[in-house]
C-alpha positions as CSV (number, residue, x, y, z in Angstrom):
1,X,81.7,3.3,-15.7
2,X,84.6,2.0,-13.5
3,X,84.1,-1.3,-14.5
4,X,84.3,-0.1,-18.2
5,X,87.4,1.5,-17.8
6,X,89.2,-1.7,-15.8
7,X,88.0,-3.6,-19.1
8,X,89.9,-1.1,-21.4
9,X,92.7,-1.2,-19.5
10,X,92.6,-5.1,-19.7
11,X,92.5,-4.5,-23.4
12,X,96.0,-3.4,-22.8
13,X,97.4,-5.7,-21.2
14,X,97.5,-3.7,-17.4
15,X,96.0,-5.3,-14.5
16,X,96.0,-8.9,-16.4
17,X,96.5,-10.8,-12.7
18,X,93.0,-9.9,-11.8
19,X,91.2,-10.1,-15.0
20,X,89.0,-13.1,-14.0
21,X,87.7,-11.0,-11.2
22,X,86.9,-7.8,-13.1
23,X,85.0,-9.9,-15.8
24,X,82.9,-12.3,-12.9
25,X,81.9,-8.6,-11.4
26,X,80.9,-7.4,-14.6
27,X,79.0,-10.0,-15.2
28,X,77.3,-10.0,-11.6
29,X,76.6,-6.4,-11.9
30,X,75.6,-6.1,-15.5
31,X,73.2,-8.9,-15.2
32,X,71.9,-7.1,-11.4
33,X,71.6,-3.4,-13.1
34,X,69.8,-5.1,-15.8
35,X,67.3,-7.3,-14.0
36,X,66.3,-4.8,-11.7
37,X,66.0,-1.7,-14.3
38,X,63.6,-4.5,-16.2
39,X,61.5,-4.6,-13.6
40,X,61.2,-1.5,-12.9
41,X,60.6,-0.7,-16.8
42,X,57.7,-3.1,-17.1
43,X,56.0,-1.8,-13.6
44,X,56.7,1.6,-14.6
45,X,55.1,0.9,-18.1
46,X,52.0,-0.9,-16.6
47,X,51.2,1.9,-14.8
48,X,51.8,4.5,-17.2
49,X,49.5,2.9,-20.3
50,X,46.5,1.3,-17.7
51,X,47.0,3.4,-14.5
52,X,44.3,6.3,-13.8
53,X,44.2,9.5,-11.8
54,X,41.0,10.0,-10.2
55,X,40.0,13.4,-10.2
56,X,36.9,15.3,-11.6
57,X,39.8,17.8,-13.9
58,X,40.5,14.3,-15.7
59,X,37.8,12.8,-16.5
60,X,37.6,11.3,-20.3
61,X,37.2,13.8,-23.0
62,X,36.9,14.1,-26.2
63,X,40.0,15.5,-28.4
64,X,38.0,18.9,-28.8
65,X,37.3,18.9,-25.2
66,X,33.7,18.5,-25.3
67,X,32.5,16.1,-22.7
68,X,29.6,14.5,-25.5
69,X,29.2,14.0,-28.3
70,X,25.7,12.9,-30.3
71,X,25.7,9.4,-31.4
72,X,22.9,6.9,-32.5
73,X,19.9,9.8,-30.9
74,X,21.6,10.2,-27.9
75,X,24.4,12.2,-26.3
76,X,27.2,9.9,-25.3
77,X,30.5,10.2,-23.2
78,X,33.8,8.7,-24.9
79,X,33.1,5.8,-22.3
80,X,30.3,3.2,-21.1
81,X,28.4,5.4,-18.9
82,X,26.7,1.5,-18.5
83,X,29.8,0.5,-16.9
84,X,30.4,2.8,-14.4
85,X,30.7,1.9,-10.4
86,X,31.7,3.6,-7.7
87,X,35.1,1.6,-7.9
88,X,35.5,1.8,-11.5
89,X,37.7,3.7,-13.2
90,X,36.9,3.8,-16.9
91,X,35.3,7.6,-16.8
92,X,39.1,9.0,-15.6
93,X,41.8,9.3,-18.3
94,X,44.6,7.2,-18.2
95,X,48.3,8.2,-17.3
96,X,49.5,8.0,-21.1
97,X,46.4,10.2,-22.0
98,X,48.0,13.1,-19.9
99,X,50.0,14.8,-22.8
100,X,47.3,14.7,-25.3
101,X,45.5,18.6,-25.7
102,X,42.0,18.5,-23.9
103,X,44.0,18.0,-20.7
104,X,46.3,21.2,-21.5
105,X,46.5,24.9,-22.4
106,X,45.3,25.5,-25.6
107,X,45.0,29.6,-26.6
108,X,43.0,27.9,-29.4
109,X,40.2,26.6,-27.0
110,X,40.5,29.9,-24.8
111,X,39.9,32.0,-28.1
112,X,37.0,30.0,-29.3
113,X,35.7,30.3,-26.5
114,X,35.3,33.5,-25.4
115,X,34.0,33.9,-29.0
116,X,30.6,34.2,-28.9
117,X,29.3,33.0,-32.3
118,X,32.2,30.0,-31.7
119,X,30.1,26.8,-31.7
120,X,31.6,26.4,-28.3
121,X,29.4,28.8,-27.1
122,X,26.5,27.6,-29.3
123,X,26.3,24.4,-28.1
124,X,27.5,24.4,-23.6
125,X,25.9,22.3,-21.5
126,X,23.4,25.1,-19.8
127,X,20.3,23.8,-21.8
128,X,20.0,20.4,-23.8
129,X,18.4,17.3,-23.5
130,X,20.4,13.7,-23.6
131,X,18.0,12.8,-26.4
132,X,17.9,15.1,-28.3
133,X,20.0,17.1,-30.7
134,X,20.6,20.4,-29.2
135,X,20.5,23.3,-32.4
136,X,21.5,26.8,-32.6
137,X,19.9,28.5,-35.8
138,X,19.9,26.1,-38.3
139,X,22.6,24.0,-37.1
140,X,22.9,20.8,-35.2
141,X,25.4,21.0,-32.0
142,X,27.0,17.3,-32.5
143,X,29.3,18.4,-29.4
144,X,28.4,19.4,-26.3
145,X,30.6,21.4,-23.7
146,X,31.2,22.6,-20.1
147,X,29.0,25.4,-19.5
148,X,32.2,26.8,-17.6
149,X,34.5,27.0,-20.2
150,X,38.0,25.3,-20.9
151,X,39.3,25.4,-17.4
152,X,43.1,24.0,-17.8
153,X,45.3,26.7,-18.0
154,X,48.4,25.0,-17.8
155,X,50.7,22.3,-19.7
156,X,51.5,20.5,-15.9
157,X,49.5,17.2,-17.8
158,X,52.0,17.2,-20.6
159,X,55.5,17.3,-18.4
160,X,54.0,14.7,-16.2
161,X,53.5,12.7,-19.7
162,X,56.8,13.9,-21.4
163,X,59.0,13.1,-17.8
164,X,57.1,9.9,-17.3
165,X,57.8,8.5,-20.8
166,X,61.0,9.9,-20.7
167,X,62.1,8.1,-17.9
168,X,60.7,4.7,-19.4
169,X,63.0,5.2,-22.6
170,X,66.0,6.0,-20.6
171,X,65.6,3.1,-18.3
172,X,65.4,0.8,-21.4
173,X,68.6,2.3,-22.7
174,X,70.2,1.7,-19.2
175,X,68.9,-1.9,-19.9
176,X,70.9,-2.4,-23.0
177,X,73.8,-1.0,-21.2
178,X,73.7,-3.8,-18.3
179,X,73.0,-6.4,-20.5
180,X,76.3,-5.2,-22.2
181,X,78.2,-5.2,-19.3
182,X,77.0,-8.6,-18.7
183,X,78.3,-10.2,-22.0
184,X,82.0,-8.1,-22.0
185,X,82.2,-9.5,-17.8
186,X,81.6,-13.1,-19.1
187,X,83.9,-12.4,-22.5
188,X,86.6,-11.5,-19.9
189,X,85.8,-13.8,-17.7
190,X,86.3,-16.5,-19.7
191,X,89.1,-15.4,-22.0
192,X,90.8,-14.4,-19.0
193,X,93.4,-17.5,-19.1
194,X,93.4,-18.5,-22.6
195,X,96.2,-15.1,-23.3
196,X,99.3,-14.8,-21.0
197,X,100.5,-11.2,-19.8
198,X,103.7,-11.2,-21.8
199,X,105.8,-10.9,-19.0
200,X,108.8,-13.7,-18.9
201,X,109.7,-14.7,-15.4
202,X,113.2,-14.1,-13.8
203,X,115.1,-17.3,-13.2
């Protein structure tokens, strides 16, 4: 901000003398803030659209909340079940999954749930088979869900989302702004000498 100011006051013609030196620290700073921030934007980002939490609240589910869902005669998670070590990570949701609903309060889900014709109810996880098609009455249960219910009872999940994306945006802005800096340091820089102060010397 100081060095923003120094430039306006340039623009008028006070502290002229030293004009070279406030553009060449511009520069160096502009092009510093905006190097770093970069960095930090793409590390940040990384993180945020591959990183994982790995904890049994979050693992993958499906947008209803059910944890299968019946596909080609069998139950299936929203993941390779094939592909899962004890050092992978595919069965956990990912950072920028945090803000989505199945990982927050929903009075829908607590409603349906403690509904007892609700299909939720229909078709938990206490008794079914992984290969076949679980049915209540005459319908098919093409869902299934935790036998305990809809356990998140808070929206923690969706500031963690909202404060880390948040912070990604703003550091992109503060991007823009060093790279501006950068360009009005080396504009003053280099126009520094070509103007003189308007000042005529006493003989």
């Amino acid at each position: 901000m100081a060095l923003f100011i120094l430039g306006f006051l340039h623009y008028f013609d006070v502290g002229k003398s030293i004009e070279k030196i406030s553009g060449l620290i511009g520069l160096i700073t502009g092009a510093i803030i905006a190097i770093m921030t970069c960095i930090y934007v793409g590390y940040s980002a990384s993180i945020f659209n591959n990183g994982v939490i790995r904890s049994s609240s979050l693992i993958k589910l499906y947008s209803n909340r059910a944890y299968l869902k019946w596909k080609d005669g069998k139950y299936r998670r929203p993941y390779d079940e094939d592909k899962v070590t004890e050092d992978s990570d595919i069965q956990y949701a990912k950072y920028r999954d945090l803000g989505k609903k199945q990982y927050n309060y929903d009075s829908k889900y607590y409603k349906e749930f403690d509904d007892s014709n609700s299909e939720y109810q229909k078709c938990k996880d206490d008794t079914f088979s992984y290969t076949q098609q679980k049915t209540y009455g005459s319908e098919k249960c093409e869902y299934i869900w935790d036998k305990d219910g809809v356990t998140n009872d808070s929206v923690k999940y969706k500031y963690a989302h909202d404060n880390w994306l948040t912070a990604i945006i703003l550091s992109v802005f503060i991007v823009a702004c060093g790279l501006g800096l950068a360009v009005f340091g080396f504009l003053l820089f280099k126009n520094s000498g070509s103007s003189t102060s308007g000042h005529v010397p006493v003989k």
